[in-house]
Each structure stands twice: as C-alpha cells, then as structure tokens.
N, C-alpha and C positions, 0 to 999 in steps of 0.2 A: 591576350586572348581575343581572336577573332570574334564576330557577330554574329546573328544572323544563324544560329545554331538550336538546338533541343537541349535543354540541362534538365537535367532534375538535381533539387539538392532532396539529400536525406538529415531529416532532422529538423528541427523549426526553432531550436535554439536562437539568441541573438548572432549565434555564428552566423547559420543557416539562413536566418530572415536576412543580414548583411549581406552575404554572398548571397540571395537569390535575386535581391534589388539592385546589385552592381550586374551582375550578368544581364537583368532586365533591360538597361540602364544601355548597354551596348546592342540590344535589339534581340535577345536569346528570346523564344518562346521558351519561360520556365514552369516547374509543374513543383512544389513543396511538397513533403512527402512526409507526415510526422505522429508517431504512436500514440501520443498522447489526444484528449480530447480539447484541448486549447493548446495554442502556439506559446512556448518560451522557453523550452526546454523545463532547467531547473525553475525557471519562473514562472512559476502554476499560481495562482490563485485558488486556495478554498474560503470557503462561504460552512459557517453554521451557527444557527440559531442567533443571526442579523451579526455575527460577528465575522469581520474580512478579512485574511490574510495573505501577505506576498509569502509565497515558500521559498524562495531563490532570491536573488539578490536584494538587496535593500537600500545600500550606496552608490549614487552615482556621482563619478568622478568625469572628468573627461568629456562635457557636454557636445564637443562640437565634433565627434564622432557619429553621436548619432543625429546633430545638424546636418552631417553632410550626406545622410542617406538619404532627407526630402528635398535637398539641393540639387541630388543628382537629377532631378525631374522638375526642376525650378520650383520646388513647395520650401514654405516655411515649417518648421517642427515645432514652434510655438501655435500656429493653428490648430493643432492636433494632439496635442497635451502640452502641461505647464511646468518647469522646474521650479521650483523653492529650493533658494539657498537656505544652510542652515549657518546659524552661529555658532552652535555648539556642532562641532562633527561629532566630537564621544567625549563622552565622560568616563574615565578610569576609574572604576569603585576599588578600591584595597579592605583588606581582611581589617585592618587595625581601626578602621575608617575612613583616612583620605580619598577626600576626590579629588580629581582630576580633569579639569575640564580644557578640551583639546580641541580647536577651530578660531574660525575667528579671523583676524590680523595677525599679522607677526608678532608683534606689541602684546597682543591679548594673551601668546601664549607665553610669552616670555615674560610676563606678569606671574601667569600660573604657575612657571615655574619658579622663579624669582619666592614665592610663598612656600614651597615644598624645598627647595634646593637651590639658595644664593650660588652658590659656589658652580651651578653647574650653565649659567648664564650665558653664560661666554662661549663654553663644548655646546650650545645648542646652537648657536650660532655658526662657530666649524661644521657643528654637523647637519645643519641644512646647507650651505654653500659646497659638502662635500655631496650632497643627497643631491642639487642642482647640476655639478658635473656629471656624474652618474646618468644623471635623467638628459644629457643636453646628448650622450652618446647613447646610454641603451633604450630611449625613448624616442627619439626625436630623430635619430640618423639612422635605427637598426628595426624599429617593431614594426612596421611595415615591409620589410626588406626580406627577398625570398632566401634561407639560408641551405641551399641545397647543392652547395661547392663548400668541401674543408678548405677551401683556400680562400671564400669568405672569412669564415673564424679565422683561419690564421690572419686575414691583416687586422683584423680587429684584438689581436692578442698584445701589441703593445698599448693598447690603450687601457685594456683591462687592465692590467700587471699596474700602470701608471694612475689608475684610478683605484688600486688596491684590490681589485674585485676578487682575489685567490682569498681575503677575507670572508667571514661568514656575517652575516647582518651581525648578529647579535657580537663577533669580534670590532664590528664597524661600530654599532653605537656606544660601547667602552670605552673604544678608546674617548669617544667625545663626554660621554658622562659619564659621572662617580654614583650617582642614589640610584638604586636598586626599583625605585617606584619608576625611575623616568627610562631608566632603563630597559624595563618592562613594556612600559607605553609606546617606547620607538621601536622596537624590537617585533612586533607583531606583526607588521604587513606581512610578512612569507604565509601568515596564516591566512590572509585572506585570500589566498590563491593557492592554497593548499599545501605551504611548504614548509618544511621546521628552520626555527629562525637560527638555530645551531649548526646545519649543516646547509641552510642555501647562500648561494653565494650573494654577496652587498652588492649586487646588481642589482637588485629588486629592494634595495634602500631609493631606487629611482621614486618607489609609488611613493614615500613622504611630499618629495618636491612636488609630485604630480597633485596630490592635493592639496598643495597649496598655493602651487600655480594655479587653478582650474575651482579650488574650490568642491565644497561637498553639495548636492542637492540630492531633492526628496521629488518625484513627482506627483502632483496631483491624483491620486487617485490612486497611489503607488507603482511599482514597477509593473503592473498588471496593464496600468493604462498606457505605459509606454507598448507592452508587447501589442495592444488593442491597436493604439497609434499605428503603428508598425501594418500591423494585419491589415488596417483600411488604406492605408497605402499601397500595399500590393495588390489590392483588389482594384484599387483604382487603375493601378498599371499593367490589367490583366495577367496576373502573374496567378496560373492553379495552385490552392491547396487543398489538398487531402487532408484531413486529420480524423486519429483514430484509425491510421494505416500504419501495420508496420513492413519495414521491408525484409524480405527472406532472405535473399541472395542479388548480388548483383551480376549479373549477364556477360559475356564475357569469349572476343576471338582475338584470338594471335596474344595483339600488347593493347587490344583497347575495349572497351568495357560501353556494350551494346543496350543495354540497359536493366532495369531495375525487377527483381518479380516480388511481388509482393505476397501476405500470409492471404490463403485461398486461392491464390495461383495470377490474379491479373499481373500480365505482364505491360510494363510503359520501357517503350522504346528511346534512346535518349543518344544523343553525339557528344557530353561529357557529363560528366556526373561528378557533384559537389560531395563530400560527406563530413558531416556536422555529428555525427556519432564517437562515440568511445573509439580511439585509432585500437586497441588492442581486439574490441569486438570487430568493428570492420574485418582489420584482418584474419582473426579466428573465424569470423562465423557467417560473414556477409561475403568471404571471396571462399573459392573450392580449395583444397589443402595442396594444389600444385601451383597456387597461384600465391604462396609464401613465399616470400625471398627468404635467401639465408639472412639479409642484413632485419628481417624484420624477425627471426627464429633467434635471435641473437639477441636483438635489444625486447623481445617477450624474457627472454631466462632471465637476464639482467634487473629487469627492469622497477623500478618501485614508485607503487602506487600512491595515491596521497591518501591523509587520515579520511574514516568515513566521520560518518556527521548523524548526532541524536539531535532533532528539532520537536521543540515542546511547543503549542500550541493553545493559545488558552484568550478567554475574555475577563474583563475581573466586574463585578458589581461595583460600580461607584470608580475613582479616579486616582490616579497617582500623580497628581503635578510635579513632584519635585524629580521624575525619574526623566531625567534628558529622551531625546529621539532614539539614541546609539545610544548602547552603554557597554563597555567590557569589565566585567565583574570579574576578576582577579584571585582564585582560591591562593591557598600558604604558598602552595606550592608550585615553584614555574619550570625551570631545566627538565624537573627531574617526572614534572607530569607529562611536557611535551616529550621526552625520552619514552616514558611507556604507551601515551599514545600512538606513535609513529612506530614503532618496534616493539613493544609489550604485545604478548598473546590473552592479557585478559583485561578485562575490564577495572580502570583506576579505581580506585573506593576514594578519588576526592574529582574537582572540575572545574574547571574556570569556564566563564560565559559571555556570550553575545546576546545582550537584551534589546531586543528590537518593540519600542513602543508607536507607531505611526500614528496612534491618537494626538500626539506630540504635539504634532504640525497637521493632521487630517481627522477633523473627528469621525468624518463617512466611516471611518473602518468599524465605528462600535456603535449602538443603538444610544440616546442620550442620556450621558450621567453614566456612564462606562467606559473602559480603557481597551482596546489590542493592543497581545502581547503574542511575539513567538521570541523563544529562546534556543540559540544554538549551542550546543556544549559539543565541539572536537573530541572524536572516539575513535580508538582502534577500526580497520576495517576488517572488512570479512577474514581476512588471514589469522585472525584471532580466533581462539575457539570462547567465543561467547554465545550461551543460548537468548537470544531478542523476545521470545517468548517469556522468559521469564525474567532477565534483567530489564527489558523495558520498562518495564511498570515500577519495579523499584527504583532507576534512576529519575522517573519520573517525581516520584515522591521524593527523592533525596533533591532535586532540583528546588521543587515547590517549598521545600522546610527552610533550606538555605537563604531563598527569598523571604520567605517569610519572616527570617529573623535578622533581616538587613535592607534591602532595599522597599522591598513590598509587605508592610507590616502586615499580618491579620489575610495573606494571601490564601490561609485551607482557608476561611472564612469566607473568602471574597472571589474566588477560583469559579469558573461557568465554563460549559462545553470544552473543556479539553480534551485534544489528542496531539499521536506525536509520528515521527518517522524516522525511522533506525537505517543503515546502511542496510537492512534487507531491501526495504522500500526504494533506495537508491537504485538498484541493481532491479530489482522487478520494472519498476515504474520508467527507468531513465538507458538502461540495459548497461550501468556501469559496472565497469572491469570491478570485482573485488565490492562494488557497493558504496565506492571513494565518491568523496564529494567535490571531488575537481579534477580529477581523471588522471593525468602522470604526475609523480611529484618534482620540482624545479628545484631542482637539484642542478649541480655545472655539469653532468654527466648525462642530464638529461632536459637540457636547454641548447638555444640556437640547430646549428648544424645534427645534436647528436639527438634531438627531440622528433620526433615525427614529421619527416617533411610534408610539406603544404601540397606539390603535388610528386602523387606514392612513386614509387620506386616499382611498382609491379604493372600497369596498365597507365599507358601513357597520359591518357584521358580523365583519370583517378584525382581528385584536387579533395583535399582535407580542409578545412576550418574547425574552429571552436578548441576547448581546454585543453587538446592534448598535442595540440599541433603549435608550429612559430605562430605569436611568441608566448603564447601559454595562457592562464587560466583568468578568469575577473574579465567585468565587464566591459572595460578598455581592451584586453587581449583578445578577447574572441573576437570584437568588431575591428581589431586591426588584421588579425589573420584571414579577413574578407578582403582587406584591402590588397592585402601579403595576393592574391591572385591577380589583381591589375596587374602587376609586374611581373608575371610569369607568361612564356613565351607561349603561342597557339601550340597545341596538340593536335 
C-alpha cells in the first residue's frame, strides 16, 4: 500500500486503532472515525459509583503485537502503559467442586493436572506439541497473510489434512485426554473467539500454544489503559479522531470509494478507506444495494454468526481473595448447553461463566476494601426469540444465586451498583450483525479464503480489519488483520 494518501478508517476498535497507525506509519494523512464516545470498540470502559470496568476484552496474549505499533514510530509501549504477567491464567471451577488452576510454567500445569488426572500427563504433553505445530503453521506462517486467492488455501490444505485440522478442537483434545474436567478446560479457546468447540476446526487449538508461548498479562489500569495508550499515541502522530460519529454510507465511483458521509450529512473526502465494522453491516448498510456482489449475497444467506453475550456487572462490599483474576465457572452441563446456545432459539435455564475479577491484580478498579466484578455468560444471539426485557433481569438473578452458593458466598448480601448488557446492547451500541459478540463464527467454512476478505471484493480501495475479517476474532486477530494490509498490493 502506497503513501502519502487520505484514509479514513471506520471504527476505532483495536483493528481500527492498528490499521490507522500502520497507514500513519507510511505517511497517510488519517482521520478515525468511531460511534462510540471512547476508542476500543467492544472495549469500553464503564465507571459507577467509584467501581471500573473493562467491558471487552480482559486477556492479553500476544504482547509484542501491540509492541510493535509504538515501534513503528521508534516509541516504547512500556512508556505508556504496563503489562503484569499473571501466574494463574484461569482457574476452572466444576459443579462438584474441583478447581483447576491453569498458567503458570509447563511444570505448574502438569502438576495441576497430575492431582485431577495421573493418567492423563502424558496426552497433555502430546497435546501441546500437537497445539505447537498447529500454531508454527496457522499462527506464525498464515495470520498475517492476505487470503484472497483460493489457490492460497489450496497449498495450504496439505498441511491442514497433516496437522489433522478436518478435526474439531473438542475431537483434538480427546484424542489427547480421558477426564471430562481437562477436557473441558482445553476445549474452550473456540469460545474466546466466538466459536463452538464442536464444530470449529483444531486450527484454533493454535491459541493453547499461543499462551504459553507468550504468556497471559493483565494491563495496568486494564485494557481501557491500553486503548488510552493507544489513543495518545495517535494524537502524538497526528492522526484525526472523531468519536461519537457514526458513519451513514460510504461514497462511492466506478470500483473506488471516494469517501465517507457521516449521520447529519458531513461529508470527509478519503483515497482509501479502512473498515473496522461488522463486514455484514458494512456491506448491508454502509455500501448502496448495487454495490453487493453476488459473492457477498451468498456468504450473507449462508452465513453464521457467533453466540451473543449477557455481561453482569457488579462491585461487591468487602473482598474475595480466594477468587483468581480469570475464572471459568463450569455449569453440569457442557455439549449440550453449547448446542442450544449456538443453534437453540431460546434462552438455556442453566450457564456456564467468565468471572472476571481485576481487583485480583489492580485494586484502582474498586473503592478500598471492595472487589470488581463482570461476568460473561455465552447466549444465543438475536436469531432467538428471547424477550431481554424480561429475561434479563432474571438471568441476572439466576447468575448472582449461582455465585452466591459457590464461589462468592453471601454475594445478594454483598452485591453494589450492578447492571448488565444483552446482545440487544451489542447491536445498538457496536452495530453488530444479529447483536453477536465476535461477529462471524470460525467455523472452516467461514475461515481463511471463505471469510471476509481484507480488501472487499466490491471497490478496489475497500480494506477490512477487525473480528470478521482474516484471521478472525480476539485480540491477536484483529491487530494481525491490520497487519494482513502491509501485504496487500496499492489500489
């Protein structure tokens, strides 16, 4: 991609802020462009009643991604906020009681397991050296890499085939373990990126090795201060941002796209334009209905979205020390609740959860002698007919009891300023497709070549980033799908 140009990116996501500092980076006059009243996409920060929370991400894997965006401008990213490793990544809580605690050394967890499952010592071993090939091809050779030739995927389909990849995570971690608890534990990455571990393909068994290559941290101040980082960096290298603009339509002669008009009419003139948005909004709503391809009217019928997302929000009076930073709390039920989430039309009557404590390791998120908390619980998306009006507030309380009679004793007691956000709120606040909380689901039908390409197929000038684009969803993928642009030819 030439220099010297006008971009505008839409969207201020970590895709967004990535791509708008690479294009900077080769001398673009760029202008950021994004609805929300702070920069981060899903990662908002709310504030109430002196309690903090990150609403979007809360893991970081992969530090030297976002090294390399103060690199491109000869800055250090430790000047401008701090990571803390953790020791514990997550703690696995099970209904019967076992925990599980997951981080660490190699050593540390093959302890853990060694305690829950002698026998299965050895299959954890197989199955991170198979988690490391995996990650040496679909991390290291491919998620940067533009996939916009089916004869890309084709040379890469003997290695698939040879690394097993036509298995589904959850066929992958079997074959390595026997216990149903450890089973559990390795099997979840597809969830952090929005994908069911029964049907995505053991390609995405790469994020195990990725954390343990790289390690988990927490940043200072939470992921808020990373996006803040971020933000004073661009301001440093004059790069415009809007926010609290959204974009209407994008502008548009022949095969290239002349720029952006925004809600009220201002119009900004641009010679390419980034988009960091939902790819199915983009193209429904942001281009005119002649400027759909057939290839994109085809993968809209097809296409499946990933689960939406209930996030509970809450401070507690007084402290939980024994509750880890990460936690995934584990209802009875596993197959068969991710089955009704992903494809069920109503709402599960059970849940499994993401307890996120950042008091953990930061006490700033709570007033002193207090704990933050948010809780994610995976839910059907809008394709369901659930009223949010009315089952919110009951899973709310089904949430709160649950805790309260397992990890967080006495939590109706101890519970302050709660609220939460339903896949409605996804879709108002983020303008996602269906109200999903990671935009396409990573599925093998809708990864590499047959996912969203990086730059569109309808207007030559059109360049994609972020969750729904190569190579997909989580905070590693969006800041490679900026990078996925270095390697794309000038338009």
């Amino acid at each position: 991609m030439h220099s010297h140009h006008r971009s505008v990116v839409i969207g201020g996501g970590f895709g967004g802020i990535a791509a708008a500092l690479r294009l900077r980076a080769k001398g673009d006059s760029v202008t950021l462009v994004d609805r929300c009243p702070r920069l981060g996409g899903r990662a908002q920060v709310f504030e109430k009643d002196g309690f903090r929370h990150d609403a979007g991400p809360t893991v970081i894997t992969a530090p030297f991604l976002f090294d390399e965006l103060f690199e491109l401008f000869g800055k250090r990213r430790e000047d401008y906020v701090e990571f803390i490793p953790l020791d514990v990544w997550y703690q696995f809580y099970y209904q019967d009681g076992t925990r599980f605690n997951y981080g660490g050394t190699t050593e540390d967890t093959l302890r853990e397991i060694e305690r829950i499952s002698p026998e299965d010592v050895a299959g954890y071993k197989r199955l991170l050296e198979q988690s490391r090939r995996i990650f040496d091809v679909g991390f290291t050779q491919l998620a940067d890499q533009p996939f916009h030739s089916m004869g890309t995927l084709f040379r890469q389909v003997p290695n698939l085939i040879k690394l097993g990849c036509y298995r589904t995570v959850w066929q992958l971690v079997s074959k390595y373990l026997k216990h149903d608890h450890l089973r559990r534990a390795f099997s979840i990455q597809p969830l952090l990126v929005g994908g069911n571990p029964f049907e995505t393909t053991s390609i995405y068994s790469l994020i195990h090795f990725l954390e343990r290559k790289w390690g988990v941290y927490f940043a200072k101040g939470g992921t808020g201060a990373i996006v803040q980082a971020l933000e004073t960096l661009m301001q440093e290298e004059g790069i415009e941002i809007l926010s609290g603009k959204t974009v209407e339509t994008i502008k548009a002669e022949g095969r290239r796209a002349t720029g952006v008009r925004l809600e009220g009419g201002e119009l900004i003139e641009a010679d390419r334009i980034v988009s960091n948005t939902d790819p199915l909004h983009l193209y429904r709503d942001l281009l005119s209905a002649n400027r759909r391809s057939r290839l994109f009217e085809l993968k809209q019928k097809r296409m499946q979205t990933s689960m939406g997302l209930f996030v509970l929000f809450f401070g507690t009076e007084g402290t939980y020390p024994d509750v880890e930073h990460h936690t995934i709390w584990f209802g009875e039920r596993y197959k068969e609740l991710i089955q009704e989430i992903f494809h069920g039309k109503e709402l599960p009557e059970d849940f499994s959860l993401y307890l996120h404590r950042p008091t953990a390791t930061d006490s700033s998120f709570a007033p002193a002698g207090c704990d933050s908390f948010y809780v994610l619980a995976p839910v059907p998306n809008l394709k369901a007919d659930i009223n949010w009006a009315v089952e919110g507030p009951k899973l709310r309380d089904r949430i709160v009891h649950a805790l309260d009679q397992s990890l967080l004793p006495n939590l109706k007691e101890t519970i302050r300023s709660d609220f939460f956000m339903t896949p409605e709120d996804f879709k108002a606040d983020y303008l996602s497709n269906l109200g999903s909380g990671f935009s396409v689901s990573p599925i093998f039908t809708q990864s590499a070549w047959f996912r969203f390409h990086n730059r569109s197929e309808v207007l030559d000038n059109l360049y994609l980033v972020g969750a729904g684009t190569h190579p997909g969803a989580g905070v590693p993928g969006v800041l490679c799908s900026a990078k996925v642009l270095d390697r794309l030819p000038a338009a």
